[in-house]
VMD Tcl script that draws the C-alpha trace (Angstrom):
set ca {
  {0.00 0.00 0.00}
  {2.14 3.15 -1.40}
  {1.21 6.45 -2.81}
  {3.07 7.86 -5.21}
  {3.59 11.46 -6.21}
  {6.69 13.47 -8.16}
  {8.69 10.63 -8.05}
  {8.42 9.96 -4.25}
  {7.10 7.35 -2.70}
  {4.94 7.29 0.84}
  {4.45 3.71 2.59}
  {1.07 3.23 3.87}
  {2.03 0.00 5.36}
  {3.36 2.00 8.29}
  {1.23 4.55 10.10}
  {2.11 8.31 8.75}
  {1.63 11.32 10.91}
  {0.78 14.46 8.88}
  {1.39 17.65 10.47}
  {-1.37 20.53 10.28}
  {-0.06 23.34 9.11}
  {-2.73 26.27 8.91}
  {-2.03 29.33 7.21}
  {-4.95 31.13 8.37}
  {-5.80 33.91 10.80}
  {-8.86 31.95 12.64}
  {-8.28 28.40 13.11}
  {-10.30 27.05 15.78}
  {-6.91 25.00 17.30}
  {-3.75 27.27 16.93}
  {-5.27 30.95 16.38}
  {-3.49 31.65 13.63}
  {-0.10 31.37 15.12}
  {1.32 30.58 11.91}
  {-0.29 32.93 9.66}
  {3.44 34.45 8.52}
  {5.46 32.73 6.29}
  {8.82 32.33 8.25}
  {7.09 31.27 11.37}
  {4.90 28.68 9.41}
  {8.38 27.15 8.13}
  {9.59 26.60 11.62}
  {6.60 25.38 12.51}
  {7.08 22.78 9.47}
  {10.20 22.16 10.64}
  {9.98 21.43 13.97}
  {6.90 19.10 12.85}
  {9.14 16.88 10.25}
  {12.09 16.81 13.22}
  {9.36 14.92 15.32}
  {8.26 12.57 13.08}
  {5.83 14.17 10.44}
  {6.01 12.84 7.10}
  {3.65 14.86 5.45}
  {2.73 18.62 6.34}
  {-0.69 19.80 5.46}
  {-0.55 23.32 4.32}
  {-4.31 24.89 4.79}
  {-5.34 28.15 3.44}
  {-8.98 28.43 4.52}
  {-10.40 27.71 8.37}
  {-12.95 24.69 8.47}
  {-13.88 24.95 11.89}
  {-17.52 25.04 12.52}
  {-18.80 28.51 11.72}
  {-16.24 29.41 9.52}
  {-16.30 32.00 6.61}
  {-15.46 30.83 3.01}
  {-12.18 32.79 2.12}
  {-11.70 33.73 -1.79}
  {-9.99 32.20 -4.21}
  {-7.40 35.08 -4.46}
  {-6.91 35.01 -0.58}
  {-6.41 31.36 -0.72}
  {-3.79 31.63 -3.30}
  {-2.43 34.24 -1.73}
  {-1.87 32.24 1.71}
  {-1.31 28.82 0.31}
  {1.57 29.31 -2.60}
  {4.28 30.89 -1.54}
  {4.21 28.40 1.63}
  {4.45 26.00 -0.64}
  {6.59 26.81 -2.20}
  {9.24 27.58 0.38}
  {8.37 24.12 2.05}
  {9.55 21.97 -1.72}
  {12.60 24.64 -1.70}
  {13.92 23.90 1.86}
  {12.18 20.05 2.80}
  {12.13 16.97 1.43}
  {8.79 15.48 2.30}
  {5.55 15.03 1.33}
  {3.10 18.50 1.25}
  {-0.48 18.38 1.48}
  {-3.24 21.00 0.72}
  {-6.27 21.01 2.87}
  {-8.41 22.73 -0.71}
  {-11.27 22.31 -2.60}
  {-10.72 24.96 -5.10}
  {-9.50 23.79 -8.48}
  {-7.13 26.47 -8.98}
  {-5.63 26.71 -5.69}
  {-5.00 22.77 -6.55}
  {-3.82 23.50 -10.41}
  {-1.17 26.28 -8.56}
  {-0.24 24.55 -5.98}
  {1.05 21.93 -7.94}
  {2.86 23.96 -10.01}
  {5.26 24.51 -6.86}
  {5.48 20.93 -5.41}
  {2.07 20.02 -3.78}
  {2.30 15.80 -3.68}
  {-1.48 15.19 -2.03}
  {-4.17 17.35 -2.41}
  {-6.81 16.83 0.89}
  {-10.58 18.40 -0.31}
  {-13.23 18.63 3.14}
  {-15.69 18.81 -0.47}
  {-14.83 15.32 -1.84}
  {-14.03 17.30 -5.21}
  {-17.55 18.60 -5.42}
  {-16.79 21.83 -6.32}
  {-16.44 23.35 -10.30}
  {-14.03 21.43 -11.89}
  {-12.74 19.69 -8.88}
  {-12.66 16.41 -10.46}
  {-11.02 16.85 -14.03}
  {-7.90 19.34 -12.23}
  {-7.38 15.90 -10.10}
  {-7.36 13.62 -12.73}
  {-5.28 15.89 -14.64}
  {-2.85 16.69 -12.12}
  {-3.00 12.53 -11.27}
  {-1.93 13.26 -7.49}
  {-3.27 11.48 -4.55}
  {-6.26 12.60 -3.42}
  {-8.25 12.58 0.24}
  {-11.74 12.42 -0.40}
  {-14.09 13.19 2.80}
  {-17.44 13.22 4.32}
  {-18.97 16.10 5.66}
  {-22.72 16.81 5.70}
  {-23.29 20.78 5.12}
  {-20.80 23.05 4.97}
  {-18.56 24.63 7.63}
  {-20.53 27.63 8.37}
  {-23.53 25.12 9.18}
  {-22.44 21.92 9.41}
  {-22.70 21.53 13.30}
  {-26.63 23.45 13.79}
  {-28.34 19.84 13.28}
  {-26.73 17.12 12.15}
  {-28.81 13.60 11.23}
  {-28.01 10.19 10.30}
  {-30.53 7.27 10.27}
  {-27.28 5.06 10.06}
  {-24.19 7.93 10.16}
  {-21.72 5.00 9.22}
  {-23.69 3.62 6.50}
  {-24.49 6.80 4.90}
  {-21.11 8.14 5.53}
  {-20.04 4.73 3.56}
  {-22.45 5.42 1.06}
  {-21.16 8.97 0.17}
  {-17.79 8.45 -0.06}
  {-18.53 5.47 -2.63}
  {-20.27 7.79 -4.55}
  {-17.89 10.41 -4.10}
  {-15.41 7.33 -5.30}
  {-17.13 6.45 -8.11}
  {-17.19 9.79 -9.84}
  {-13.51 10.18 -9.07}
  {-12.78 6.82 -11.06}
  {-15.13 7.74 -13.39}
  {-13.49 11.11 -14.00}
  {-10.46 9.53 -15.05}
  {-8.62 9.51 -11.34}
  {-6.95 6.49 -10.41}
  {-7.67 4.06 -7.70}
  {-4.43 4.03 -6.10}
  {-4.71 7.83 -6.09}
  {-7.46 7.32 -3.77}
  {-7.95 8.24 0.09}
  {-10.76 8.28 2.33}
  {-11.26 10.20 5.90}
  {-15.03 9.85 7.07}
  {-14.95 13.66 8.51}
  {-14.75 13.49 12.09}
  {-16.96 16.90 13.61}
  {-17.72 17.89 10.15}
  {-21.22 17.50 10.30}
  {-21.74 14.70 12.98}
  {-22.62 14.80 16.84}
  {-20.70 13.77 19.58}
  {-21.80 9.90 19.07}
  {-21.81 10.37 15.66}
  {-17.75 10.84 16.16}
  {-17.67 8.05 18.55}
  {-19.76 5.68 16.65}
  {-17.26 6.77 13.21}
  {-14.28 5.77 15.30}
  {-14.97 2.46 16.45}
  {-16.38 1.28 12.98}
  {-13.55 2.72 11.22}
  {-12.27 -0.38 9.96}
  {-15.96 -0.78 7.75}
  {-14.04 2.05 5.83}
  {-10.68 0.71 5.52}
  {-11.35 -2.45 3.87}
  {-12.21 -0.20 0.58}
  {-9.23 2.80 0.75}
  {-6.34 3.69 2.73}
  {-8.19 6.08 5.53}
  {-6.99 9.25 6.63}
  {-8.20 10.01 10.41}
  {-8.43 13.69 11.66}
  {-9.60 13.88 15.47}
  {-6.87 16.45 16.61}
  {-7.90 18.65 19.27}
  {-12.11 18.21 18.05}
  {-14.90 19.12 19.89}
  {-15.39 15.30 20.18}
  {-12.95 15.77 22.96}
  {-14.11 18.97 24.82}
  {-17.61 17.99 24.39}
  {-16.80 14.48 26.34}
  {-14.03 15.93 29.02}
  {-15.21 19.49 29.50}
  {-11.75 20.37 28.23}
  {-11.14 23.92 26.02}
  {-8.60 23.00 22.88}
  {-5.47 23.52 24.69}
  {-6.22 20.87 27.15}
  {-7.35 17.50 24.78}
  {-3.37 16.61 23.95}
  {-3.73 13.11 25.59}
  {-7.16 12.80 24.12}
  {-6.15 13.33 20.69}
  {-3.39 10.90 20.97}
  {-5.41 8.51 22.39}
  {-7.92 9.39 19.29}
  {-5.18 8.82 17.16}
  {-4.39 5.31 18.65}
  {-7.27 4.08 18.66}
  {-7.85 5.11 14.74}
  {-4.72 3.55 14.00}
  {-6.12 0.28 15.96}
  {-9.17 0.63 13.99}
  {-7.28 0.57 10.38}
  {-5.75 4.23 9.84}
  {-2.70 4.82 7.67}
  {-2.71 8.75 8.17}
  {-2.88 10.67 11.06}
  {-3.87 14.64 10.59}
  {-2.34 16.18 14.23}
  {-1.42 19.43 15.35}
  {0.97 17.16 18.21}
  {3.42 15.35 16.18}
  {5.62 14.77 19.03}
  {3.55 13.10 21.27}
  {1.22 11.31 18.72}
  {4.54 9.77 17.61}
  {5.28 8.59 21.15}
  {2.41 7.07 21.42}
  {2.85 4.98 18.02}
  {6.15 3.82 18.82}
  {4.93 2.27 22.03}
  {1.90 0.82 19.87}
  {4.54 -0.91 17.73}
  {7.04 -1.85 20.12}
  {4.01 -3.61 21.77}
  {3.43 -5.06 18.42}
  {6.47 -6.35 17.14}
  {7.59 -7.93 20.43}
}
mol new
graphics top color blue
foreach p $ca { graphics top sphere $p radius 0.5 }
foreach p [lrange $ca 0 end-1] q [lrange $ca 1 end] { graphics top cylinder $p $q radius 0.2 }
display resetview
């Protein structure tokens, strides 16, 4: 299980932590604490020192309530971080995008793995991936960020979670984009209540039987809703999200704490491989 991607190569038979990386001014985790360029590449840095393989470079906030930003401002964030990350880093960048441009320029300077929130459901989404023939991360979300979180409703959230990214899938394939191109992260708090999350977690392996799956828990509201605990205070939680996703079948995990998430893998393994 490898994705491939300007003639690198990323092993999905071991777990991969990819480092969040947001370039905006109101991101519901870090506040826009990287919002300028040289203190988003130290950031970077720092993340790939403690075990990142893959740093997700995100232009636009997609916390719940969140404005759409324009296609200009996107740009405007997202290349030239881009950019300087292929110019000074060898590994694998990611951007968190559902605009085909920002994808078509992005790839111009080095992007390897384009992650959409839309499952390429925007204008011309589909034919800029299957031209560009990167990896793609196709996910679930019901509504849109501004709304997402007012009232969400399953009958069955993991079967018509399944059933959407299948369909997302299918169009994909049929738009020319290749399977092995293909990820799949079922949208953890975008567009899902607390057991909604819960009930997505332990039934993540339903999902990775069909693609390589992506899981992004970091620092949610799945955490403070459960503990009572404000963002800066779910670190252990969202490691012991990320564990437990990894249990469950994950190849990727999205974290803001590299460090510690990597801890906690190692110990996974070594408990593993003994």
């Amino acid at each position: 299980m490898q994705l491939y991607a300007n003639g690198k190569t990323l092993n999905l038979n071991q777990v991969q932590i990819m480092g969040i990386l947001n370039i905006t001014p109101d991101s519901f985790s870090d506040s826009g604490q990287f919002f300028a360029l040289d203190k988003a590449l130290y950031h970077a840095e720092e993340m790939l020192k403690n075990g990142a393989s893959i740093i997700d470079v995100g232009g636009e906030s997609t916390r719940p309530g969140a404005q759409e930003v324009s296609e200009e401002e996107e740009l405007a964030r997202v290349i030239p971080v881009v950019e300087a990350l292929r110019q000074r880093f060898d590994c694998w960048i990611s951007v968190d995008t559902s605009k085909a441009l920002v994808m078509q320029e992005s790839a111009k300077v080095g992007m390897d793995l384009i992650n959409d929130i839309r499952a390429l459901s925007e204008p011309f989404a589909l034919e800029t991936v299957a031209e560009l023939n990167l990896p793609v991360c196709l996910m679930h979300m019901q509504g849109q960020p501004r709304t997402m979180q007012q009232q969400p409703q399953y009958d069955d959230v993991v079967q018509e979670v399944l059933a959407f990214l299948q369909e997302r899938t299918n169009l994909a394939l049929s738009a020319g984009i290749k399977k092995e191109n293909i990820l799949w992260d079922v949208g953890f708090g975008f567009g899902k209540t607390l057991q909604h999350n819960y009930k997505l977690l332990q039934q993540l392996g339903v999902f990775c039987q069909n693609y390589p799956v992506l899981a992004g828990l970091s620092r949610k509201s799945m955490f403070g809703q459960l503990l009572n605990k404000p963002v800066e205070e779910r670190l252990i939680a969202s490691v012991t999200g990320a564990l437990l996703a990894v249990q469950n079948g994950a190849r990727i995990l999205r974290v803001h704490d590299v460090e510690a998430t990597k801890d906690a893998l190692q110990v996974w393994l070594a408990m593993k491989q003994a």
